[in-house]
Structure formats: C-alpha cells, structure tokens
C-alpha positions as CSV (number, residue, x, y, z in Angstrom):
1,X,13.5,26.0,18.2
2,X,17.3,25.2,19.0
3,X,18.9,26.7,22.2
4,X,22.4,27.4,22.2
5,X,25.0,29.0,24.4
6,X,27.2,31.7,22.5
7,X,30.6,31.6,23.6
8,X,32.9,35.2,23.3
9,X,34.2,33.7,19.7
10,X,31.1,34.4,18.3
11,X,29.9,37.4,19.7
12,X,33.1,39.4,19.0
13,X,33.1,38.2,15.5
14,X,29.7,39.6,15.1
15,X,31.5,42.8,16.7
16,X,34.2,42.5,14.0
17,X,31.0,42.2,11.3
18,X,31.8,39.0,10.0
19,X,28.6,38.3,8.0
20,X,28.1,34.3,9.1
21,X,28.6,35.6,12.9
22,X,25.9,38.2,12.5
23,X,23.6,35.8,10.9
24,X,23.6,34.1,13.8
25,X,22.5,36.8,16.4
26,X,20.3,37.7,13.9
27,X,18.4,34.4,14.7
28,X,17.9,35.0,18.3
29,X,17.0,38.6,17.7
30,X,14.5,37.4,15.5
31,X,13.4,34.4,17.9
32,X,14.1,31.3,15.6
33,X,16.7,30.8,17.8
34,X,17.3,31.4,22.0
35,X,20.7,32.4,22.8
36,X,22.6,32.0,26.4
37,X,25.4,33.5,27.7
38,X,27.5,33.0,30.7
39,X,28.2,36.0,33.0
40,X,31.5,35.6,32.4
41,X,31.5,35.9,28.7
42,X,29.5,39.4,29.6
43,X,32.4,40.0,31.5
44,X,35.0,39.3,29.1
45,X,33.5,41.7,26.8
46,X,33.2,44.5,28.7
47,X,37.2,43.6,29.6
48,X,37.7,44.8,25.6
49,X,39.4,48.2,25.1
50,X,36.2,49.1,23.1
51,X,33.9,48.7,25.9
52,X,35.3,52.2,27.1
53,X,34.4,54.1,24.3
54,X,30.7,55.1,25.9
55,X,29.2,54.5,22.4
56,X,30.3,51.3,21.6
57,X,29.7,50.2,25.0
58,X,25.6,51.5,24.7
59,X,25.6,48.9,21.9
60,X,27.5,46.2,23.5
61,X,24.7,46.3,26.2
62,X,22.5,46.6,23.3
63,X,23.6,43.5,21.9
64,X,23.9,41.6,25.4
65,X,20.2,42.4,25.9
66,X,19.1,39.7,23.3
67,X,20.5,36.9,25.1
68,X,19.0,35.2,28.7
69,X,22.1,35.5,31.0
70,X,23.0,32.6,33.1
71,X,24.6,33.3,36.0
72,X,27.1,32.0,38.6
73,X,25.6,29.7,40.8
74,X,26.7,27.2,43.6
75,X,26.2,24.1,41.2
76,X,27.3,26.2,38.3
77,X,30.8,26.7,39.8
78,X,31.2,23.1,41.1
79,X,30.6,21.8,37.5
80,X,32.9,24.1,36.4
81,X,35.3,23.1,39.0
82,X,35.1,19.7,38.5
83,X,35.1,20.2,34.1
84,X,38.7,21.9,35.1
85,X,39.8,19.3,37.2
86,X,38.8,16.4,35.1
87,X,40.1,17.6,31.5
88,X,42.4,20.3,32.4
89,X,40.4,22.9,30.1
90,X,40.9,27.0,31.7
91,X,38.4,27.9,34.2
92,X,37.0,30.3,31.7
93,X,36.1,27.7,29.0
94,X,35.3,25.3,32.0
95,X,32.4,28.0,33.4
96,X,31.0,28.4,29.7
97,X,31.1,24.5,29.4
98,X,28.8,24.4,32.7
99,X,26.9,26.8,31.4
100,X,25.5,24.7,29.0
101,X,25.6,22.1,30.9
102,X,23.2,23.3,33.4
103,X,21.2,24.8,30.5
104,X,21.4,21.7,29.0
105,X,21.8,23.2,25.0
106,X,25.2,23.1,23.2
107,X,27.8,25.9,22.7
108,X,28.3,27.8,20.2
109,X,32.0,28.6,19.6
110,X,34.8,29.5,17.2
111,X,37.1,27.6,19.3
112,X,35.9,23.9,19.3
113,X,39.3,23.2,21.2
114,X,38.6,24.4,24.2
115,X,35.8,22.4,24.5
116,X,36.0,19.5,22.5
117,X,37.7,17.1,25.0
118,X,34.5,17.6,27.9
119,X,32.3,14.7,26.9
120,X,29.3,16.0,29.4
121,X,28.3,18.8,26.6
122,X,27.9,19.4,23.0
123,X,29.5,21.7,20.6
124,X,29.7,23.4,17.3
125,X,31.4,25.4,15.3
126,X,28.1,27.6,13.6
127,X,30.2,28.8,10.4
C-alpha cells in the first residue's frame, strides 16, 4: 500500500471537484492508499474564504479526517529549516517537504516546483 503526503494543490482541487484529484482521496478514503498531511497544509485551508461558511467548513473537517496529521515537531522544524536554507524553497513548501521526509513517503503535489530542487524527498505530480 503506497503512502503519500498530500500537499494543498491537491486537496483544493478535490474542493474545486476536479475528477483525477478526487480520485485520489477516494483512495485513502477507501484505504488502498494512506494519506498524510502537514499541520500547516490544515492550516492553509482553513485560511480559505470558504472555510467561513459553517457548512463548507463541517465538510472541510470532514475531509481532513481521512488523513493522519503530522505535526510540528522539534526535528520537523529543523529539517524544514535547514530544506529552506539549503535550496532556498518558502518555509511553507520547506515544512511539507520535512513532512515527508520524516514520514519518509513522497508528496503528492500539483506544484512539482516547489519541491523539485530538495534531493532528500520524492515527488509526483498524481494527474
């Protein structure tokens, strides 16, 4: 069974029902897949306009329930740290990037980009 962490690319796309990005939560809702995600990508959706509207945000927690949530940590911020130090990447994408690191599974993103350049982690772009 693969184990990936789902970056905030994917996750709003499933929120914008894009059919490949649903597909995809529907693995780990099934369980032929487990999905991570960082605090802060929990965070960054709940930042969303939509998160205000009390019905959306009931199924935004909804949705967030499906995946184990990995949270800050001592050695989880000094990987991050040292990510954004060493190939300039934001501290965002360097937290989700030591994420997975510490998880040790690749992430799952829209934005291959931002992560691309840290050698210490896999990625894919999952449609």
């Amino acid at each position: 069974m693969s184990e990936v962490v789902v970056d905030t690319s994917v996750i709003v796309d499933h929120l914008r029902n894009i059919p490949k990005a649903t597909a995809l939560i529907e693995k780990i809702k099934e369980g032929s897949m487990v999905g991570y995600i960082s605090v802060l990508t929990e965070a960054e959706l709940f930042a969303g306009k939509d998160s205000g509207d009390q019905e959306k945000r009931t199924s935004l927690i909804e949705l967030l329930s499906l995946f184990n949530k990995v949270d800050m940590t001592e050695g989880l911020a000094r990987v991050a740290g040292d990510f954004r130090r060493k190939y300039g990447v934001p501290l965002s994408d360097a937290i989700i990037a030591a994420t997975a690191f510490m998880v040790r599974c690749k992430v799952v993103t829209q934005n291959l980009k931002d992560f691309d350049r840290i050698s210490e982690i896999r990625v894919e772009k999952p449609y």
